[in-house]
C-alpha positions as CSV (number, residue, x, y, z in Angstrom):
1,X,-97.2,29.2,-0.5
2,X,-100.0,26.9,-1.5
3,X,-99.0,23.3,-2.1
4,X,-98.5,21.8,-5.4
5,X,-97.7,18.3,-6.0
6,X,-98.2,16.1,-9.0
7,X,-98.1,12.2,-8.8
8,X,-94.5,10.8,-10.0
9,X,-96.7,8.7,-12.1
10,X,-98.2,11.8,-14.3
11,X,-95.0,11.8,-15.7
12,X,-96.4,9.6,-19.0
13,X,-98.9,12.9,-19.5
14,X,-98.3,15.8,-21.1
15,X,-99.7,17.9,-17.8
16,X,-96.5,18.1,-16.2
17,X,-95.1,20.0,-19.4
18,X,-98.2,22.3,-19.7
19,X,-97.9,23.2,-15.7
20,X,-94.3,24.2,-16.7
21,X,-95.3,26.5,-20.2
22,X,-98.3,28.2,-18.1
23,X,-95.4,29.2,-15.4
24,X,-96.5,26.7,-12.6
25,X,-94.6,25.6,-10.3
26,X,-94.9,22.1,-8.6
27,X,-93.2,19.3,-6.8
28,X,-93.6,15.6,-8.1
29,X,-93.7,13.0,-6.1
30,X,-95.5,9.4,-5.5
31,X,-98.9,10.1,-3.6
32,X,-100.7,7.4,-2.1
33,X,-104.1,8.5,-3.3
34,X,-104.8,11.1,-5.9
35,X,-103.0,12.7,-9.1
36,X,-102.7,16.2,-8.2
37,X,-102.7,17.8,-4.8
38,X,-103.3,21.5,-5.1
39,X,-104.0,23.2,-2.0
40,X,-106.8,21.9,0.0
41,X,-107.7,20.1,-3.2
42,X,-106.8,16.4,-3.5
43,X,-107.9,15.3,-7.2
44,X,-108.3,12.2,-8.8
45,X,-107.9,13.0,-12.6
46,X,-109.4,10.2,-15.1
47,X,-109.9,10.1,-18.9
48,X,-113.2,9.2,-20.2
49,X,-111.7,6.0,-21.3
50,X,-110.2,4.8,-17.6
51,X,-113.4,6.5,-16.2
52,X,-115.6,3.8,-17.9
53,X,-112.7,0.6,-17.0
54,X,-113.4,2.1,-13.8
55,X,-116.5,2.1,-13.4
56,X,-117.4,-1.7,-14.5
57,X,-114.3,-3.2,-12.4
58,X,-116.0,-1.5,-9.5
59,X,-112.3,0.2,-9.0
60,X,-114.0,4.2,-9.0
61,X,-115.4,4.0,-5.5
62,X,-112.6,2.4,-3.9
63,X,-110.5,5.4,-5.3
64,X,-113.1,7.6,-4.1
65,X,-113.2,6.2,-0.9
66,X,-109.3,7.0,-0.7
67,X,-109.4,10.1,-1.6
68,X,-112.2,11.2,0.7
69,X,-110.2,9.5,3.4
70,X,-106.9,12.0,2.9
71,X,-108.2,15.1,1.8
72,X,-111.2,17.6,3.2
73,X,-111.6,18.7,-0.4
74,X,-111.4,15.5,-2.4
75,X,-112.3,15.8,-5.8
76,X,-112.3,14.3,-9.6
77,X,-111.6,15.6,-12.8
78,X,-113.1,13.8,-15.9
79,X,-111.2,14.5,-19.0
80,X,-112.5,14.7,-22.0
81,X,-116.3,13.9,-23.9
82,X,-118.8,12.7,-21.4
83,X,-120.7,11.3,-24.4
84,X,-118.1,9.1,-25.7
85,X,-119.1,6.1,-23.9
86,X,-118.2,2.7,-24.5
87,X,-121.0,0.8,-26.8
88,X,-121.7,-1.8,-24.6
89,X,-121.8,1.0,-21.7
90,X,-125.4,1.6,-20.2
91,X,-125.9,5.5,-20.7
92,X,-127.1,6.0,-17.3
93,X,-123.9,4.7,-16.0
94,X,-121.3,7.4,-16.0
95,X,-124.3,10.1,-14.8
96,X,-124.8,7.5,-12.3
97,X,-121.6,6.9,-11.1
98,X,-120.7,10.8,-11.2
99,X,-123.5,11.8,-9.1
100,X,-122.8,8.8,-6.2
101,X,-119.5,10.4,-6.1
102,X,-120.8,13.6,-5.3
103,X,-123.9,12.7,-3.4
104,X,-122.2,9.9,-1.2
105,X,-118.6,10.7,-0.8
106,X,-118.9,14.3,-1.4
107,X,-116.0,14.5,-4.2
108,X,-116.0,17.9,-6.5
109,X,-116.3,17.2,-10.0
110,X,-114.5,19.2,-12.2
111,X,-114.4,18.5,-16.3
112,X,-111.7,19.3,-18.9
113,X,-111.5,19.0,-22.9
114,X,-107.8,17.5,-22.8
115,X,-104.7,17.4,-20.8
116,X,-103.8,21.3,-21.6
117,X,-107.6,22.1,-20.7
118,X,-106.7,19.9,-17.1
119,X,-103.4,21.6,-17.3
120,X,-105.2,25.1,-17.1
121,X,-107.5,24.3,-15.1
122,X,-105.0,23.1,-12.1
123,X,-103.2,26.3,-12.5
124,X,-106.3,28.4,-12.1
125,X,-107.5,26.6,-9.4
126,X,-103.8,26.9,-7.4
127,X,-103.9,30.5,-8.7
128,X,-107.5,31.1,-6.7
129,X,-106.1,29.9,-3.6
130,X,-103.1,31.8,-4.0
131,X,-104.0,34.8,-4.9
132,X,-107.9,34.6,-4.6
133,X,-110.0,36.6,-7.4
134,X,-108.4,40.1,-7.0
135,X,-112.4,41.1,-6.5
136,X,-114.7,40.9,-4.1
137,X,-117.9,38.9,-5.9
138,X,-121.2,41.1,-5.1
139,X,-123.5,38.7,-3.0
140,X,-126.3,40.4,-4.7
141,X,-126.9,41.9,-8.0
142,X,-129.1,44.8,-9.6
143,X,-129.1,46.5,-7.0
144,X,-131.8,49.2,-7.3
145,X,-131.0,53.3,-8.2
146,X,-132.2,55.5,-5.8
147,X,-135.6,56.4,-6.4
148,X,-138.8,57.3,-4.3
149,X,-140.8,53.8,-5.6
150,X,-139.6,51.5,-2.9
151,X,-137.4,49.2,-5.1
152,X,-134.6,50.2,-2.3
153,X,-136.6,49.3,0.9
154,X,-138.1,45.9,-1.7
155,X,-134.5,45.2,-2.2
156,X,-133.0,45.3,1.7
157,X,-136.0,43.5,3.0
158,X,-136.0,40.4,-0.1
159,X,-132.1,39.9,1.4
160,X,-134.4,38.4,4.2
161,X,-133.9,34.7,4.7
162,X,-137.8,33.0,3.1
163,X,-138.5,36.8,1.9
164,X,-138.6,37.0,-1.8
165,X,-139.9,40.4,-3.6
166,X,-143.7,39.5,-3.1
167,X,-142.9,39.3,1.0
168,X,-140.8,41.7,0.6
169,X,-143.8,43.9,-0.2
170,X,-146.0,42.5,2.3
171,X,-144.0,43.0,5.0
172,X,-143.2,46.7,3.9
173,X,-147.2,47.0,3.7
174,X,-147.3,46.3,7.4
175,X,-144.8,48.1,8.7
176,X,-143.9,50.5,6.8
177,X,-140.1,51.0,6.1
178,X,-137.3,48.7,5.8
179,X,-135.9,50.1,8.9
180,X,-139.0,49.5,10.8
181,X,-139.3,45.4,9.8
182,X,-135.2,44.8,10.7
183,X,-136.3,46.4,14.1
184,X,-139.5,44.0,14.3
185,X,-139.6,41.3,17.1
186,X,-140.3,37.5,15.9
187,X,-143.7,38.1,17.6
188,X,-144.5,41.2,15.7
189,X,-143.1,40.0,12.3
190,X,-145.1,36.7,12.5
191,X,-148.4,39.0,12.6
192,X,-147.6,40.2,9.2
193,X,-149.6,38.0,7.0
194,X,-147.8,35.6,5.0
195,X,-145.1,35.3,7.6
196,X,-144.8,32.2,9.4
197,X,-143.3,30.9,12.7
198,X,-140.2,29.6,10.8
199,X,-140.0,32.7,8.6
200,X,-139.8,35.0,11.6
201,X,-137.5,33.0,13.6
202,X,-135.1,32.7,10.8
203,X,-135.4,36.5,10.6
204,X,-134.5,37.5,13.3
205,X,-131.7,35.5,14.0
206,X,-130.2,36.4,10.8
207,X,-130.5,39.9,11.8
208,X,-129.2,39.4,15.3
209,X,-126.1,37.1,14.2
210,X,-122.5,37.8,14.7
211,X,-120.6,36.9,11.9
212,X,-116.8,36.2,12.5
213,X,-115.9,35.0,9.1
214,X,-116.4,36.0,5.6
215,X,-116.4,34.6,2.1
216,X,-113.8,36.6,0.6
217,X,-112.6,36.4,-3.0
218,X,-110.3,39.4,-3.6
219,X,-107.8,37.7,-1.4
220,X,-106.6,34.3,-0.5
221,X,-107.8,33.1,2.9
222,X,-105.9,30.4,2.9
């Protein structure tokens, strides 16, 4: 069973109640960094309110830097309006400070309208990794009907890596079927023009790779 734990200190939210009416269940406990623990995820939940205090006493990164520390998957959920910013709040400030997170301590950022919203959104997200989607997502879409105009061989080739639909056609120009270009050596697919060194390279080892694991969403992996 996938882990579950809400800080002790949640305990003057409502989210602890919620989790209970949607049928979650959960350990509470004090945790040293974070508010909720779910999974792999280790989440740092902040209203807009606290989110602004914490940004101007400099106290968000520090938290950040905490959470990165202890968790893989460290994240931050913002509850609430992202426009309801203080007035004497510079309004590239909270964009700002949401981004760094991201970009420089790689934190997820997730977003709710209230506590039920953050409620529901935990219990999806501990649902996911508990049960996965219970369908396999398509890795590609609009996939073509069988008919004699080439959108099939256009489709397989444009899976390509650097081969979009116009490539696609080009390389099907020069050499003539779908089966024909996935059989092509790097030398022979860089004569195709259009087709560069690194496009061919990238090609071919995407063709000649291995795979030993999957994305898969039907099921949990975890």
């Amino acid at each position: 069973m996938t882990s579950f734990i809400v800080d002790s200190r949640e305990t003057n939210s409502r989210i602890p109640v919620h989790l209970r009416e949607l049928g979650v269940e959960f350990e509470m406990q004090e945790m040293a960094a974070g508010d909720f623990h779910v999974g792999e995820f280790l989440i740092e939940r902040k209203s807009i309110t606290d989110l602004a205090k914490s940004i101007l006493d400099g106290r968000l990164f520090e938290q950040a830097e905490l959470i990165a520390q202890a968790s893989e998957r460290p994240a931050i959920l913002i509850e609430g309006n992202l426009l309801d910013l203080p007035n004497d709040m510079h309004p590239d400030a909270m964009p700002g400070a949401i981004s760094a997170l991201s970009v420089f301590w790689g934190l997820s950022v997730f977003s709710s309208p209230n506590q039920l919203g953050t409620a529901r959104l935990l219990a999806r997200l501990h649902h996911h990794q508990v049960n996965g989607l219970g369908y396999e997502v398509a890795t590609r879409v609009l996939k073509p009907k069988d008919k004699p105009d080439g959108a099939q061989a256009q489709y397989l080739v444009s899976g390509l890596p650097g081969v979009g639909p116009e490539m696609a056609r080009k390389l099907l120009g020069h050499f003539g079927s779908a089966r024909a270009v996935f059989a092509a050596s790097i030398h022979e697919l860089a004569q195709c023009n259009g087709v560069g060194p690194k496009t061919a390279v990238a090609i071919a080892t995407a063709l000649d790779q291995s795979p030993t694991k999957f994305r898969v969403t039907k099921k949990a992996t975890i």
